[in-house]
N, C-alpha and C positions, 0 to 999 in steps of 0.2 A: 573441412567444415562446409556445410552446403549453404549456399547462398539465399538470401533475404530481401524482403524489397523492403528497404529505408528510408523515407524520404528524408534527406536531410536537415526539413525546416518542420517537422512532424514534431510535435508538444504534446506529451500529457499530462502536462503541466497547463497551458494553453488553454485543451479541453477542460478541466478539471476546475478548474478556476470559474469557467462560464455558470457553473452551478451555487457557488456559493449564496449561501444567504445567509443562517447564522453562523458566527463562525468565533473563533476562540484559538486567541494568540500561543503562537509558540516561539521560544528564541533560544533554544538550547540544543545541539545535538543528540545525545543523552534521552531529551524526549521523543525527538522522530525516532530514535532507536528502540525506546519503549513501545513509540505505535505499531512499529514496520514486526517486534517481536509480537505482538497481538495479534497482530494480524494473521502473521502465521502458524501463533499455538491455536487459532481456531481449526486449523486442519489439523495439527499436531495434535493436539488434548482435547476439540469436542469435535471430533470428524468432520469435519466440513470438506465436501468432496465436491474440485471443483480445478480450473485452468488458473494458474498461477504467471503472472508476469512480475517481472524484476528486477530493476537497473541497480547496479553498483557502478555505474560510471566507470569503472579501470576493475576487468577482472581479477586485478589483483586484490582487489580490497572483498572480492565474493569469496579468495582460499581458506580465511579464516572462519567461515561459514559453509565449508562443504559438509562434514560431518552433519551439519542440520540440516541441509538442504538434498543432502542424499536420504533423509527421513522424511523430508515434507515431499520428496517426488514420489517414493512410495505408497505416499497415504493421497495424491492429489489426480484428477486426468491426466496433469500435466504440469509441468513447471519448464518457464522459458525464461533464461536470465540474459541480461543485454548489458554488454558493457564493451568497452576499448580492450582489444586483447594485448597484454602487456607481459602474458606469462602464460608457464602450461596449466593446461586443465585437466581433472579429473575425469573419466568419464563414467558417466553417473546415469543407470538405466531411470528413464522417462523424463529426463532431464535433459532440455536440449540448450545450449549459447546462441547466442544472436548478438555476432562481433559489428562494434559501432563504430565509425571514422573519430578522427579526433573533432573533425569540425560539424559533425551529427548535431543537433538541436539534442536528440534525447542522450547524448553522452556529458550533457552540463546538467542532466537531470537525475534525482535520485525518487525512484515510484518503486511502490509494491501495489499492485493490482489483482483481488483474488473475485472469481467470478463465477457462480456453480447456481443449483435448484433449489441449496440450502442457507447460501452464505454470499455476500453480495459488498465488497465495500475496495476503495482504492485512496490510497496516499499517494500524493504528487509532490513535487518538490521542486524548485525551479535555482541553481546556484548562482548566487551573485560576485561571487568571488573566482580562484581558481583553484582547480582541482587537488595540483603543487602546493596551497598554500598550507602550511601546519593548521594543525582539527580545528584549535583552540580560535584561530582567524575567519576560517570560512564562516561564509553566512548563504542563507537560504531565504527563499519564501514557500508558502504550498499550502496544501488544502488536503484534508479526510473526509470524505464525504461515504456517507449510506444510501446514496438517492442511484434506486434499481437502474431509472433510463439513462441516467449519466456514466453509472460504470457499466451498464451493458452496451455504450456507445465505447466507449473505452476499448472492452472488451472484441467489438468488433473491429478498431482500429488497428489492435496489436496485432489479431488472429489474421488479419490480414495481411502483415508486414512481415507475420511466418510464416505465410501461407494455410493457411488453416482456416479460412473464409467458411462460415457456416450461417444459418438461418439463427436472426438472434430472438433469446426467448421471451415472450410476451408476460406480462409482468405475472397474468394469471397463473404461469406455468412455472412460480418459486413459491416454495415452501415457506410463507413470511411467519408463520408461529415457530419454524426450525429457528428462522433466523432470528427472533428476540431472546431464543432460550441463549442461543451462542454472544449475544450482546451481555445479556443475565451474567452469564460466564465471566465476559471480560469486563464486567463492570465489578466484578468479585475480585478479578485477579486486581483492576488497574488501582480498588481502594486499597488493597494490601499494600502497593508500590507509591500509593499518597503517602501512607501509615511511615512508609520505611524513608520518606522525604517529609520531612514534620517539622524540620525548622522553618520562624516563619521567613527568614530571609532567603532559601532556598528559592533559588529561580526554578528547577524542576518541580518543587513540591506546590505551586504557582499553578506552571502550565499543567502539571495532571491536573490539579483539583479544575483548573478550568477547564478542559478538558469535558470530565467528568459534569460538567455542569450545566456546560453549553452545547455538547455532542451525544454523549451514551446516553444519558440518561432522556432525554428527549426523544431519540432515535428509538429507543425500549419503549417509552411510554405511551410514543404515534403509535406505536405496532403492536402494544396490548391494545390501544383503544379500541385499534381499526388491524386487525389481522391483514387483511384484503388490503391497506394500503398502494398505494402507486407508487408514491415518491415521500422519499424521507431525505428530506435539505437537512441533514445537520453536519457543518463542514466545518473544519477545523484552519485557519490560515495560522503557516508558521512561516516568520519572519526572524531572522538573530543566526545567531551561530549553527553551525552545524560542522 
């Protein structure tokens, strides 16, 4: 496996967090699982073609996820997964690992970062608990944000930790009408998944609809108004289980 520069006290979580402004609670693992799978049926189901970053903490917990993630390297530039290696791996054409120490800053982290011309957004997640602990126990905090300069900052943090250091793109050079159609989408998929959470005591059917209330639908609405957009704050902080 070839080598990485990691700093050990490097956070995407850290960065991530610096942009929030509105934001909209999560406490359930269940829904960062909702988000992290949206995020990647934008490359899967509306093409979004782009550099993929992606922490599972312990590659163990990414084996149950190769079959889709040997689909999303297919359709992306690239997909780069980062986790503690604890087990073997698949090897998976355009799909590279990027093994983390136990005592890494990003190995207590769970991020999906997807960053391209058409499609632009990152989840961050910051664990409070430990990794060992059973699902039901762990707790997290973290942020979704749509804001172009915040995950192209991102984007140049990671690309550099793979080596992969490039000229990052100015905001005039992304496709932002692509990118409201691909929100359009997930705002289609994520009311289907309110619909299928519909009790009202549901702690999931809670955080989508806020979710939905206080992120997509705003992030959509800035970016009909104003195609040309810069920056689009709509961040999500998730706090509770995971």
């Amino acid at each position: 496996m070839q080598q990485f520069n990691v700093d050990p006290t490097f956070s995407v979580y850290a960065l991530t967090k610096r942009g929030m402004q509105n934001t909209a609670l999560m406490s359930h693992r269940k829904t960062m699982s909702i988000v992290s799978n949206e995020i990647e049926n934008a490359t899967l189901m509306d093409n979004a073609n782009g550099v993929i970053f992606s922490s599972f903490q312990r590659m163990s917990r990414f084996l149950p996820q190769a079959d889709r993630y040997h689909q999303l390297a297919s359709k992306s530039e690239h997909v780069y997964v980062f986790g503690i290696v604890d087990c073997d791996l698949p090897n998976i054409d355009n799909l590279t690992y990027v093994p983390l120490k136990p005592d890494d800053q990003l190995a207590k982290e769970w991020f999906l970062v997807s960053f391209g011309y058409d499609y632009f957004t990152a989840l961050a997640t910051e664990e409070l608990t430990h990794i060992d602990d059973p699902d039901h126990l762990r707790h997290f905090k973290g942020v979704w944000t749509y804001d172009i300069f915040l995950v192209g900052i991102l984007h140049e943090w990671l690309s550099g930790i793979v080596g992969m250091r490039m000229e990052q793109r100015q905001p005039e050079q992304h496709d932002y009408q692509r990118q409201a159609e691909i929100i359009s989408n997930t705002i289609g998929r994520m009311t289907v998944r309110v619909m299928d959470h519909d009790k009202e005591d549901d702690v999931v059917h809670n955080e989508l609809q806020s979710i939905m209330e206080k992120s997509l639908h705003p992030a959509y609405n800035k970016l009909k108004k104003n195609p040309q957009v810069e920056t689009i704050s709509n961040d999500i902080r998730a706090t509770g289980s995971a």
